[in-house]
N, C-alpha and C positions, 0 to 999 in steps of 0.2 A: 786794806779792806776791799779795793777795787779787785785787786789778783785773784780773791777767795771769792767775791760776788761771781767773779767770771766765769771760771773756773766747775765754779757748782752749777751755774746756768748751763754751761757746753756738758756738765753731767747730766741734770734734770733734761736736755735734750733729747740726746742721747738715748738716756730711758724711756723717755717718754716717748721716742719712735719707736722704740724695740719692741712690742710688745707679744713679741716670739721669744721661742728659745734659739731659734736660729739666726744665726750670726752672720749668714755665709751670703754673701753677692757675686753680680759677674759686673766687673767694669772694663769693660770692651774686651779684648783681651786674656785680660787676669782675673782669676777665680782669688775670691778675695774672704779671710773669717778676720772678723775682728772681738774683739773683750777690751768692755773697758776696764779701768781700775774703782775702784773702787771711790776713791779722792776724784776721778774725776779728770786728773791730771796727766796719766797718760793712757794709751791706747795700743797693745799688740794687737798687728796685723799680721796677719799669713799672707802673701801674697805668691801665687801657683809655688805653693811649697814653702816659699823661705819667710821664717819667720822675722821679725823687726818691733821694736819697742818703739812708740811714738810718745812725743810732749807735747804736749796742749800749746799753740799759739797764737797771738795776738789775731784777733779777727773782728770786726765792720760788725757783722752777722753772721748769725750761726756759730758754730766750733770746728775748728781747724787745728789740724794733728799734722806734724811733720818729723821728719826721718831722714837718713842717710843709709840706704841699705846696697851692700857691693857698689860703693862710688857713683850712687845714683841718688836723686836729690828725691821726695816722696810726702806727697799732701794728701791725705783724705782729709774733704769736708762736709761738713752736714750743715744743711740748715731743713730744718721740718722734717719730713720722711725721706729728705734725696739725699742721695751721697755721689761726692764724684771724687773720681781719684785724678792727680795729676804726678806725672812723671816728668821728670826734668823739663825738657823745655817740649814736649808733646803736645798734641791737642789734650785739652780734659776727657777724658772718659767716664759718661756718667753711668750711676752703678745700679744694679736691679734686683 
């Protein structure tokens, strides 16, 4: 019951920031579109071009999405309107 409360909070997030139809940020860097799913559970990202499916994980606060895309480890997270991304062991780059 705990997995589905979460789950749909990191969606009702989510939503509840977006309230464009635009998806697309810059996190330092990398030009970034994200879509959630629907369930809430996971998250494609584009990141400068290549695309990557994300899974919802464990998070404190906020909703935190992570990935493996070309042997590189990959977390976008939100809490409220911010997002930041983090690349393996980088500084965070927060997103705009």
């Amino acid at each position: 019951m705990k997995k589905i409360c979460f789950c749909m909070l990191g969606a009702l997030t989510l939503v509840a920031c977006d309230k464009s139809d635009d998806n697309s940020m810059t996190c330092g860097k990398y030009d970034v579109e994200i879509q959630l799913s629907e369930s809430g559970e996971k998250l494609t990202a584009t990141l400068n071009g290549d695309t990557v499916e994300m899974n919802i994980a464990p998070s404190a606060d906020g909703a935190r999405y992570v990935a493996t895309l070309n042997d590189t480890e990959i977390t976008l997270w939100n809490k409220g309107r911010d997002w930041t991304l983090f690349i393996d062991d980088d500084d965070p780059a927060e997103c705009k």
